[in-house]
Residue frames as a rotation matrix with the C-alpha (Angstrom) as fourth column:
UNK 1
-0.125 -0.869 -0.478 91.12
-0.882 0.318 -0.348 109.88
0.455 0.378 -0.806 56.64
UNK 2
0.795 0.554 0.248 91.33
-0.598 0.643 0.479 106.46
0.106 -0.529 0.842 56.94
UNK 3
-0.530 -0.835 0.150 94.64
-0.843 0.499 -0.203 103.88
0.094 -0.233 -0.968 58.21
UNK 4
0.573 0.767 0.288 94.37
-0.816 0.569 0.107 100.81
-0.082 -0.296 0.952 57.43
UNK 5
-0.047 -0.964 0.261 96.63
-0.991 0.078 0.111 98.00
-0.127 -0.253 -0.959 58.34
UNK 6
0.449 0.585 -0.675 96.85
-0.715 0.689 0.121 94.49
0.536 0.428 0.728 56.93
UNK 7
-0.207 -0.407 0.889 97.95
-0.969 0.208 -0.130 91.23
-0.132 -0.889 -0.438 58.84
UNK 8
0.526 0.682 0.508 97.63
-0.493 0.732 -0.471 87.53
-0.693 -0.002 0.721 58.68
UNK 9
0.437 -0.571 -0.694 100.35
-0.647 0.336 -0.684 86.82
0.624 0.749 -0.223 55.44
UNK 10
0.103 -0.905 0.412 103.14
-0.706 0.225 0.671 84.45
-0.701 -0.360 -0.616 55.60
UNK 11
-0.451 -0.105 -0.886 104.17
-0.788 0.513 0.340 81.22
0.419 0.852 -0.314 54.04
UNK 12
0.203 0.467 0.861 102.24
-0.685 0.696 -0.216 78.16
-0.700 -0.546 0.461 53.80
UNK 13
-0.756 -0.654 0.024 101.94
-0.268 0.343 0.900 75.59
-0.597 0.674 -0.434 52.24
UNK 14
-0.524 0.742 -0.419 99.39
-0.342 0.267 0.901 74.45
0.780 0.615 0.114 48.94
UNK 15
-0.268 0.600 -0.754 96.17
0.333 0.792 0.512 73.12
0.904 -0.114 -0.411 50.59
UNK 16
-0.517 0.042 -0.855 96.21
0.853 0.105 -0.511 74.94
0.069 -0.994 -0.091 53.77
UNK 17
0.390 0.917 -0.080 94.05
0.898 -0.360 0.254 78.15
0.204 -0.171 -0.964 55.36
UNK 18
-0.721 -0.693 -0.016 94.88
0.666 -0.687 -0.290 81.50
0.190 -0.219 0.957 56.21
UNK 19
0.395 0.919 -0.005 92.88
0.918 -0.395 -0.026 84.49
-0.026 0.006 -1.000 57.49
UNK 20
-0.544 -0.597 0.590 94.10
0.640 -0.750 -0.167 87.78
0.542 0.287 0.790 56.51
UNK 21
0.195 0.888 -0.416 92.88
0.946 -0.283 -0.161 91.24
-0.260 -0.362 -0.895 58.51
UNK 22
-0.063 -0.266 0.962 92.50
0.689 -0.709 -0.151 94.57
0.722 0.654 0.228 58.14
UNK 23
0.058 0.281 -0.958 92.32
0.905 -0.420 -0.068 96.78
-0.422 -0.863 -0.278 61.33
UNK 24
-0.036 0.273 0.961 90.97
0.642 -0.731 0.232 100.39
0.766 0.626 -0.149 60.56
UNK 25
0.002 0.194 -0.981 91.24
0.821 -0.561 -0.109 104.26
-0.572 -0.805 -0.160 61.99
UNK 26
-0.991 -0.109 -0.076 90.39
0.086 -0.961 0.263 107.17
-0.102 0.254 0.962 61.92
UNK 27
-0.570 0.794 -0.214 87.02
-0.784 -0.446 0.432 107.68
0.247 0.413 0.876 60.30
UNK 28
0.132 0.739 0.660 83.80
-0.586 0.596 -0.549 105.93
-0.800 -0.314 0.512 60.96
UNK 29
-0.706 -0.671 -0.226 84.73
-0.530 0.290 0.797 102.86
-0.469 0.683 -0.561 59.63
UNK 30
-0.625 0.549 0.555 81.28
0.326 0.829 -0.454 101.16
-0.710 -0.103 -0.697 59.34
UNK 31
0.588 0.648 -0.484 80.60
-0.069 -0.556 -0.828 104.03
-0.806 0.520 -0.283 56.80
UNK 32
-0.274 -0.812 -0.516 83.15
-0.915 0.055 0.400 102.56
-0.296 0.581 -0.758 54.37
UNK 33
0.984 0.094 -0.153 82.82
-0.159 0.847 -0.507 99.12
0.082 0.523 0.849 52.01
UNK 34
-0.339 -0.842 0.420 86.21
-0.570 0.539 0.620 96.78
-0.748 -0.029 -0.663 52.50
UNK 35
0.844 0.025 -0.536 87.23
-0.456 0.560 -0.692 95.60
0.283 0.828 0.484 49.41
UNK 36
0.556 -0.708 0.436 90.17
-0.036 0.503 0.863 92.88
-0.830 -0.496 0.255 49.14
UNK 37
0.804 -0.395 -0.444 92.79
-0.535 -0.156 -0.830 92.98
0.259 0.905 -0.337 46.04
UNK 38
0.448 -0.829 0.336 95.70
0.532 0.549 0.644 90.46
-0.719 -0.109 0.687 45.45
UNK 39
0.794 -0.173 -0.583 98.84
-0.572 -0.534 -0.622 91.54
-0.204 0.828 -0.523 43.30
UNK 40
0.908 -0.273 0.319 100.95
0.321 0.941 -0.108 88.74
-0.271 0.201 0.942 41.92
UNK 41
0.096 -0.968 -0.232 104.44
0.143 -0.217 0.966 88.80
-0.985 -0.125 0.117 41.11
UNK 42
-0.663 -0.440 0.605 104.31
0.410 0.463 0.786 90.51
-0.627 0.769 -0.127 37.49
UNK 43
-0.651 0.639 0.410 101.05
0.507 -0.035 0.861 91.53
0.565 0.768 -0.301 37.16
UNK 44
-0.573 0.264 0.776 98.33
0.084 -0.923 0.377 93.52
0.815 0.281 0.507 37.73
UNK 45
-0.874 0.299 0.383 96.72
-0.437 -0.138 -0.889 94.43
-0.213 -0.944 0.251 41.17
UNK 46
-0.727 0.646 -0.232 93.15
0.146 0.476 0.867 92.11
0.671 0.597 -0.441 40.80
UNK 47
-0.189 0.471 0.862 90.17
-0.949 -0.313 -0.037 92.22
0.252 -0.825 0.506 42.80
UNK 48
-0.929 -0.283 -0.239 89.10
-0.109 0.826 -0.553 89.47
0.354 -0.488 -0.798 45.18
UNK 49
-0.392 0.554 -0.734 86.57
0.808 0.589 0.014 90.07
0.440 -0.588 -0.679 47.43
UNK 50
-0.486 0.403 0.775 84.26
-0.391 -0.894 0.220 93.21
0.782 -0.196 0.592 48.64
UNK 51
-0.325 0.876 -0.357 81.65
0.918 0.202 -0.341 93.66
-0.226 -0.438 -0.870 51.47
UNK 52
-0.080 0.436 0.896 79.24
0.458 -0.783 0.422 96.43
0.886 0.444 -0.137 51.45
UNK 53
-0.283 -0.087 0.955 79.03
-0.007 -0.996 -0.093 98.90
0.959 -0.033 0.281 53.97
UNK 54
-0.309 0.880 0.360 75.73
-0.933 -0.354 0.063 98.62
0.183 -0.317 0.931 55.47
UNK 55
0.521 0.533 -0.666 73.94
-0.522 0.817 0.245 94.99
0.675 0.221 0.704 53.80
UNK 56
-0.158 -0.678 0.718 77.50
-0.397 0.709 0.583 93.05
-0.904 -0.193 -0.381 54.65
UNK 57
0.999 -0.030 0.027 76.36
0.040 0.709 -0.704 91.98
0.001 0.704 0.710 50.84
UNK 58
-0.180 -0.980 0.085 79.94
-0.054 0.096 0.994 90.27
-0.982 0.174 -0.070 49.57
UNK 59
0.792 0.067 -0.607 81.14
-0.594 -0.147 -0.791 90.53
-0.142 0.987 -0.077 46.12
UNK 60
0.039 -0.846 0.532 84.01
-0.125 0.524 0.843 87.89
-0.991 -0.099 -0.085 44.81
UNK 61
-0.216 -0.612 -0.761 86.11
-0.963 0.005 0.270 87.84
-0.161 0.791 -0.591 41.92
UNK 62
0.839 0.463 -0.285 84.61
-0.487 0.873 -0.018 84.05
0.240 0.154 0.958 39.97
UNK 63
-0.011 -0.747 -0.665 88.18
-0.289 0.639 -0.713 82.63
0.957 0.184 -0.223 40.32
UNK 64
-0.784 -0.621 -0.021 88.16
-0.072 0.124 -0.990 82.85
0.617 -0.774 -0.142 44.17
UNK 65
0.121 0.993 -0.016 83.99
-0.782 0.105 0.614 82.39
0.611 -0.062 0.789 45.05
UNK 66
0.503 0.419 -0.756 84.44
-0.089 0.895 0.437 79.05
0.860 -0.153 0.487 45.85
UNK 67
0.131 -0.854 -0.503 87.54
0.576 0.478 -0.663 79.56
0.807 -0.203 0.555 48.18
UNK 68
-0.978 -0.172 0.114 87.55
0.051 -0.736 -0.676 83.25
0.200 -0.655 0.728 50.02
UNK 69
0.218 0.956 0.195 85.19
0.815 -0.288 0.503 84.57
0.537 0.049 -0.842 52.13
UNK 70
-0.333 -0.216 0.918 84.95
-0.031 -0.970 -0.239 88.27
0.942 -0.108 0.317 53.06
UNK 71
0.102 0.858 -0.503 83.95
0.837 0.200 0.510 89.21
0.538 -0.473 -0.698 56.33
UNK 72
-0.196 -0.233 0.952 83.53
0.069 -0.972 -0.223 92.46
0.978 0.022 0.207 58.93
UNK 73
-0.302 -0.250 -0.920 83.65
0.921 0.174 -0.350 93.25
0.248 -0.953 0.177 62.25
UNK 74
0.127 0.054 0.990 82.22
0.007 -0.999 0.054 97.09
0.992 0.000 -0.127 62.48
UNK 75
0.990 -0.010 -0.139 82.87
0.138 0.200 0.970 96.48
0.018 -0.980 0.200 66.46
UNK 76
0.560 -0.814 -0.152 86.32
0.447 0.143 0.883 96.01
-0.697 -0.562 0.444 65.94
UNK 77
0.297 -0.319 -0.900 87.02
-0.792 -0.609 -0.045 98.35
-0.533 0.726 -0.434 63.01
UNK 78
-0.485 -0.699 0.526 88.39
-0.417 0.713 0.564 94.66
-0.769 0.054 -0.637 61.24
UNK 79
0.477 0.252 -0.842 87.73
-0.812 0.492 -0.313 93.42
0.335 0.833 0.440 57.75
UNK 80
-0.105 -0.828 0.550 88.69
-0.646 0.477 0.595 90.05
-0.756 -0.293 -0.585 57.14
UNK 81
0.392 0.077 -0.917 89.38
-0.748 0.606 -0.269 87.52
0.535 0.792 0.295 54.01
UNK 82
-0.314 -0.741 0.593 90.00
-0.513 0.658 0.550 83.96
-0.798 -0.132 -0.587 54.90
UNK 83
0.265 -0.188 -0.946 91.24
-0.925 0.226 -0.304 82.06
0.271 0.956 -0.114 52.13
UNK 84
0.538 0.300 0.788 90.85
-0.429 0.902 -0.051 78.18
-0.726 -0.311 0.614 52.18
UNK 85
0.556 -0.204 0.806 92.44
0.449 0.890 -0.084 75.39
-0.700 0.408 0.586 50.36
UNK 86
0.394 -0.734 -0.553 95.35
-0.293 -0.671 0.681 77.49
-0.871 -0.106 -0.480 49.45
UNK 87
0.976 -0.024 0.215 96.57
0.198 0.493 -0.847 77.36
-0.085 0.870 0.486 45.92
UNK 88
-0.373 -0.926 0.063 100.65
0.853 -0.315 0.417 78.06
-0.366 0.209 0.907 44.61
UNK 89
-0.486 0.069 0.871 98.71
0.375 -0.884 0.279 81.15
0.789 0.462 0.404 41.84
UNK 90
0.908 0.415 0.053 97.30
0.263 -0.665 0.699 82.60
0.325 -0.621 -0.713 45.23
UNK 91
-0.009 -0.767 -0.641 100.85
0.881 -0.309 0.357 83.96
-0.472 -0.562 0.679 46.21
UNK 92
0.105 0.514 0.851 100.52
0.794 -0.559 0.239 87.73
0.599 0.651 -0.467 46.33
UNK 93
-0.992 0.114 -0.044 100.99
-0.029 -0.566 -0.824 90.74
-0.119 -0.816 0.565 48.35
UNK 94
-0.034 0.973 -0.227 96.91
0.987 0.068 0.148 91.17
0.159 -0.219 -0.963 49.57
UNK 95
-0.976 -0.100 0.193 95.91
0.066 -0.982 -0.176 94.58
0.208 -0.159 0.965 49.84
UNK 96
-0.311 0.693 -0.650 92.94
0.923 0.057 -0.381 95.94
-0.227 -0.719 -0.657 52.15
UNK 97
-0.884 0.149 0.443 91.02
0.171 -0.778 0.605 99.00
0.435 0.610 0.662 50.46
UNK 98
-0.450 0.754 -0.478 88.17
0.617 -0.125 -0.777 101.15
-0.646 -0.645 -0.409 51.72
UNK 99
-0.693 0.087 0.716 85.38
0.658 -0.330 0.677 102.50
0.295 0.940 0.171 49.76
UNK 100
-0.749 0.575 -0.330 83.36
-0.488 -0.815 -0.313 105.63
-0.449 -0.073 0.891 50.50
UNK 101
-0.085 0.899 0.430 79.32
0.698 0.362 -0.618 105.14
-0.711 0.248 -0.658 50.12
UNK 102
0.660 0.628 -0.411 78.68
0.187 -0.668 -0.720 106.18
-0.727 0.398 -0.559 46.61
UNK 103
-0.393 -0.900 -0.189 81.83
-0.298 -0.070 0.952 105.14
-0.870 0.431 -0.240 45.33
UNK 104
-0.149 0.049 -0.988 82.03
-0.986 0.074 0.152 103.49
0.081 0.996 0.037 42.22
UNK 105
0.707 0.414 -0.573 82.20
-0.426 0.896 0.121 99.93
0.564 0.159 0.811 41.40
UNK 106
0.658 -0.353 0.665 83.52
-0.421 0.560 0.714 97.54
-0.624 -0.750 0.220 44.26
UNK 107
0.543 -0.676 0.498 85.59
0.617 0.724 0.309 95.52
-0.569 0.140 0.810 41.75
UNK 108
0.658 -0.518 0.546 87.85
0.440 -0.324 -0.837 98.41
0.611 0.791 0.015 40.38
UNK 109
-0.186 -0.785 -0.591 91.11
0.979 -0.097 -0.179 99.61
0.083 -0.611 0.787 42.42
UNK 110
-0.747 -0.085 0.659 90.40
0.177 -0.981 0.074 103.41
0.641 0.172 0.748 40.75
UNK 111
-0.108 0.745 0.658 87.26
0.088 -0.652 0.753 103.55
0.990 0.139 0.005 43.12
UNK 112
0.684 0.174 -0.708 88.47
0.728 -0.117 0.675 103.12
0.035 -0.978 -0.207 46.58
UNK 113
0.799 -0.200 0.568 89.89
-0.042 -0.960 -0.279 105.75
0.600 0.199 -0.775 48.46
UNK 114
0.208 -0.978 0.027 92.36
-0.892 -0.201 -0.406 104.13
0.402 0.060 -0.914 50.75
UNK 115
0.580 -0.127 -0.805 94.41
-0.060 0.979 -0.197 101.28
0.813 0.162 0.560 50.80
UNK 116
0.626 -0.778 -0.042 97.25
0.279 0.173 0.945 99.39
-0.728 -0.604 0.325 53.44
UNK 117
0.093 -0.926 -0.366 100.19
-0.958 -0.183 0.219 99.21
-0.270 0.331 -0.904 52.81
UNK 118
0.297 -0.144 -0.944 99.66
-0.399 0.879 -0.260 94.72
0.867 0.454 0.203 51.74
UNK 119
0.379 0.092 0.921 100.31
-0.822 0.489 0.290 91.65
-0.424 -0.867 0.262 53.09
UNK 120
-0.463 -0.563 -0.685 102.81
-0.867 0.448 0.218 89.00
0.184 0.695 -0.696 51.76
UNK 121
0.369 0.578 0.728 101.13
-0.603 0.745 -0.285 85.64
-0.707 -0.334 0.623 51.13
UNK 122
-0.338 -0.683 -0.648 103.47
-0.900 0.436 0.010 82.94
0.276 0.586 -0.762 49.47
UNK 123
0.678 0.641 0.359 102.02
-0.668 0.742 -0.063 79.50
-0.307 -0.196 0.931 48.84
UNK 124
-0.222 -0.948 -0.228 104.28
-0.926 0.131 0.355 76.79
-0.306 0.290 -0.907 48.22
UNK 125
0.240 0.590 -0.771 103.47
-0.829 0.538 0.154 73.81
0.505 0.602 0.618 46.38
């Protein structure tokens, strides 16, 4: 089992930074991919931003490439996404997802095995 807790939301405003984390327990957490997912008011949970396991390769969703970057900590059990040059369509709860090695594909929700509980992130123009 893994707990994972997200952190780092709030409101800003259009143009500014933010670094979201993820603080993990339980299980060996460096034996897990951290994936990021946003879910928008309305619509459908999306992916963002992966790391792998092992590599640290990242994976990003083309809309947000230029803007997020994924990162890990296996020291401190801590994923993190900071997100740059804040947009208004980036307001979202943020959600913090571990994947088992051998999962499926990083950019689908159905293949991690457990998630936080989100993070509110509200951008204001």
């Amino acid at each position: 089992q893994v707990q994972l807790v997200e952190s780092g939301g709030g409101l800003v405003q259009a143009g500014d930074s933010l670094r979201l984390s993820c603080a993990a327990s339980g299980r060996t957490f460096s034996r897990y991919g951290m994936g990021w997912f946003r879910q928008a008011p309305g619509k459908e949970r999306e992916f963002a931003a992966a790391i792998a396991w092992s590599s640290g390769i990242t994976y990003y969703a083309n809309s947000v490439k230029c803007r997020f970057t994924i990162s890990r900590d296996n020291a401190k059990n801590t994923a993190y996404l900071q997100i740059n040059s804040l947009e208004p369509e980036d307001t979202a709860v943020y959600y913090c997802a571990a994947i088992g090695r051998g999962g499926g594909s990083v950019y689908y929700s159905t293949s991690y095995d457990y998630w936080g509980q989100g993070t509110q992130v509200t951008v204001s123009s």
